[in-house]
N, C-alpha and C positions, 0 to 999 in steps of 0.2 A: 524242204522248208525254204521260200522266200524269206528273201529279207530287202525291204524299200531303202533305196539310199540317198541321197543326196548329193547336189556338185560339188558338195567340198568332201565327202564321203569318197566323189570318182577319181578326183584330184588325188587323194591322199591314200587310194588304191595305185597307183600308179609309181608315187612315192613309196610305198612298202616294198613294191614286185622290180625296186631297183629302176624304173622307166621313168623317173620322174623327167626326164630331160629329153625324153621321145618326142612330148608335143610341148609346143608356147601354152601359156596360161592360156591364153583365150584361144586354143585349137581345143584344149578339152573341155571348156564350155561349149563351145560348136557339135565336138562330136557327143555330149552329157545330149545335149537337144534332141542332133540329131537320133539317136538311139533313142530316146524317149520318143519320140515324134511317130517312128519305126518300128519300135516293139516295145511297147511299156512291158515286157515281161521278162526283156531282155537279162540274161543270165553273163554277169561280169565277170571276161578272162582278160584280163589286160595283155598278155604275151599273145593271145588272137588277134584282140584292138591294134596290136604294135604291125603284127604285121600284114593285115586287113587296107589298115590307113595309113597314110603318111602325110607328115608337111614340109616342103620345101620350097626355095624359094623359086622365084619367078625366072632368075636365071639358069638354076642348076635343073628347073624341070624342061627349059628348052633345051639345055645342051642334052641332057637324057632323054627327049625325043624328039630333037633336030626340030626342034622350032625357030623357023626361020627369024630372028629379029634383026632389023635394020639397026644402024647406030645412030641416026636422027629418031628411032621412035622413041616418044614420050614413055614416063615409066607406064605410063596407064596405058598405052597402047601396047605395051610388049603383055602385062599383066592381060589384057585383053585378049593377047594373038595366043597365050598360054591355057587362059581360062576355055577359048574356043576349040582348042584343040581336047583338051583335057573335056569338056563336055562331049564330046562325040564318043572319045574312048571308055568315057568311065563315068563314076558320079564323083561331084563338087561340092563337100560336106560345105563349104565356105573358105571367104579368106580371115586373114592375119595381118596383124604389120609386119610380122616375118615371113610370111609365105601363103601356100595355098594349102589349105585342105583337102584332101582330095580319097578315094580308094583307088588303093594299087589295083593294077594292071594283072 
């Protein structure tokens, strides 16, 4: 049996499975899209989602793969030097005001 849900439906799957605080508000509209966009049939496990995606920010994902950032870069050029790397390795569900979207490694 399917059952069609809603963003506020994924939201608040996330919220029951204890993960409410895995992703920002607007990382789980990004990946509600993304998944939709990708598999309208998609079948919701959130403790999969948790560890499928991640978002973090723009610093903590350079120090976690030695992305080189200068200390004169602008915040948008280090968010850049991040994103470019992160696009070669992986896919880039979107950003955030807190960080990036991203699939794990």
């Amino acid at each position: 049996m399917k059952q069609t849900i809603y963003l506020c439906d994924f939201r608040d799957a996330f919220h029951r499975a204890g993960r409410g605080e895995q992703f920002s508000y607007q990382a789980l509209e990004l990946l509600f899209d993304f998944l939709e966009e990708c598999d309208p049939d998609f079948e919701l496990d959130v403790v999969a989602l948790c560890c499928d995606y991640a978002e973090d920010t723009v610093e903590d994902l350079a120090n976690a793969y030695n992305v080189e950032l200068e200390e004169d870069d602008s915040d948008e050029d280090k968010e850049q030097k991040v994103l470019d790397f992160l696009n070669e390795a992986t896919v880039v569900i979107g950003t955030t005001p807190s960080g990036i979207l991203y699939q794990q490694c």
